[in-house]
Structure formats: structure tokens, C-alpha cells
C-alpha positions in Angstrom: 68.0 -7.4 23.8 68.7 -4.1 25.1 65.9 -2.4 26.3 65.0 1.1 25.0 65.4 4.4 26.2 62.3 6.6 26.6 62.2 10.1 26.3 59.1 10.9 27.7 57.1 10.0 30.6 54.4 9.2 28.9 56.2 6.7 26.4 57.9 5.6 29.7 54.9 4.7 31.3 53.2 3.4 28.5 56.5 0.9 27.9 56.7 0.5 31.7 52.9 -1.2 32.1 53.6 -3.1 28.9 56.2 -4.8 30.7 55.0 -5.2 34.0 52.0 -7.0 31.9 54.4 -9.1 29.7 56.2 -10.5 33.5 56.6 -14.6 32.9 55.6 -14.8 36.6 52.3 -13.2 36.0 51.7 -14.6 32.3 52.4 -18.4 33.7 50.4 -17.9 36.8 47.0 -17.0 35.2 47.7 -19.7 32.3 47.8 -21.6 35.7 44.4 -19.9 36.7 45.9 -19.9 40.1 45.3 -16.5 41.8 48.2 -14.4 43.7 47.6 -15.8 47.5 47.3 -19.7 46.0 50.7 -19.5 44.7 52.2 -17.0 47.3 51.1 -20.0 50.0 52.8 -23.0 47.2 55.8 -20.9 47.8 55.5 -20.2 51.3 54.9 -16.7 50.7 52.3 -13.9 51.1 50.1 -12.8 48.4 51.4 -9.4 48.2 55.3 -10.5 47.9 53.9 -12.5 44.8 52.2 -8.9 44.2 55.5 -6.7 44.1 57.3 -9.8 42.0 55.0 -9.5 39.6 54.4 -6.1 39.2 58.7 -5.4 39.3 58.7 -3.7 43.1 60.8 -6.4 44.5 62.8 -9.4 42.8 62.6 -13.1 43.6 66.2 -14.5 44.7 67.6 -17.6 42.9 66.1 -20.3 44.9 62.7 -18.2 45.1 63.1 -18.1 41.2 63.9 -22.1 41.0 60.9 -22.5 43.5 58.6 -20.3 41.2 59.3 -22.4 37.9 58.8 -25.7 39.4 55.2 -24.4 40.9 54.3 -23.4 37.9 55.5 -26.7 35.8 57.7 -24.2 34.4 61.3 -25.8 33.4 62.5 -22.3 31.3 61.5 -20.0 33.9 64.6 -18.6 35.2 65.6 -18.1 31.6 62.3 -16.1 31.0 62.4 -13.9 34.1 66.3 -13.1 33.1 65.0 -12.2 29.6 62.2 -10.2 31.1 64.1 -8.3 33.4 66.4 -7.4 30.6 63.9 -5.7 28.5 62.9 -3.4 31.2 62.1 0.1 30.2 65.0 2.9 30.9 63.7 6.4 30.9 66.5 8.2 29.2 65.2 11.7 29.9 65.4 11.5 33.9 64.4 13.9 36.4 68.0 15.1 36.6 68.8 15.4 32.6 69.1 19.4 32.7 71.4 19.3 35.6 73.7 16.8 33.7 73.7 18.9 30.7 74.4 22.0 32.5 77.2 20.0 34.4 78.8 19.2 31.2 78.5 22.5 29.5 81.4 24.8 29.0 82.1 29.0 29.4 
């Protein structure tokens, strides 16, 4: 699924905490009940690196991701994450839309 194109900042930021909420990382780790700094240290990482994964700052490399699912019990997470990270919102308006429009124009 492609994700959608926003044309406002408000429907952009609306669409963009939607997703951060809807992150498998964060959904499976409170089904869990396991808090942020428990399963940063299963991992051998810091609470606030499980932090920015979840909330889309920064992005778990393939072995991180294959460490993640098997912590969690988790066989289908690195097909969730992938699906996640494919819906992520895309605001279409852009702080530099004028300028492209004005690029574009002719006369």
C-alpha cells in the first residue's frame, strides 16, 4: 500500500502520530507489557534507541530487526515493520512547494 499524500500540516500530523502509534515494535512490546529500557537491555540496547525506533527517528538494521522479533516471540516481524514503514505519511505540500511551482512556471 502506498501511503498517502497530505496536503496540510495538520492532516500531516494527525496521519504522522497515527503511525508512529500503529509501529509493530511499539504495538508488540506493550502486548508484551515489557517497558522501553526491559527490552532495549534484551537487545543490548539503551532505552532511548528503543525510543527513537519506535517513534520513527531512527531505524533498526536487519539483524537488530531479526533480534527485535525473536524478543518479542514475534516470527512475522520483519514483515510487519516493512509494511509499517511503507505506509508512512508523505506530506505532499512541502515547505518548498511554491518554489517548485514557480520553478516550473513559464513567461
Amino acid at each position: 500500500m502506498k501511503a498517502t499524500k497530505h496536503r496540510t500540516a495538520g492532516d500531516f500530523a494527525a496521519a504522522f502520530i497515527d503511525w508512529t502509534g500503529a509501529n509493530p515494535l511499539r504495538v508488540l512490546r506493550k502486548e508484551k507489557g515489557l517497558s522501553q529500557a526491559v527490552l532495549g537491555a534484551m537487545l543490548g540496547l539503551g532505552h532511548h534507541r528503543v525510543s527513537d525506533f519506535e517513534s520513527g527517528l531512527a531505524f533498526p538494521s536487519k539483524p537488530q530487526i531479526t533480534a527485535i522479533g525473536k524478543a518479542l516471540g514475534a516470527k512475522d516481524f520483519a514483515g510487519r515493520w516493512a509494511a509499517w514503514l511503507n505506509d508512512k505519511p508523505n506530506f505532499a505540500g512541502g515547505i518548498h512547494g511554491k518554489k517548485r511551482e514557480r520553478a516550473g512556471a513559464t513567461g
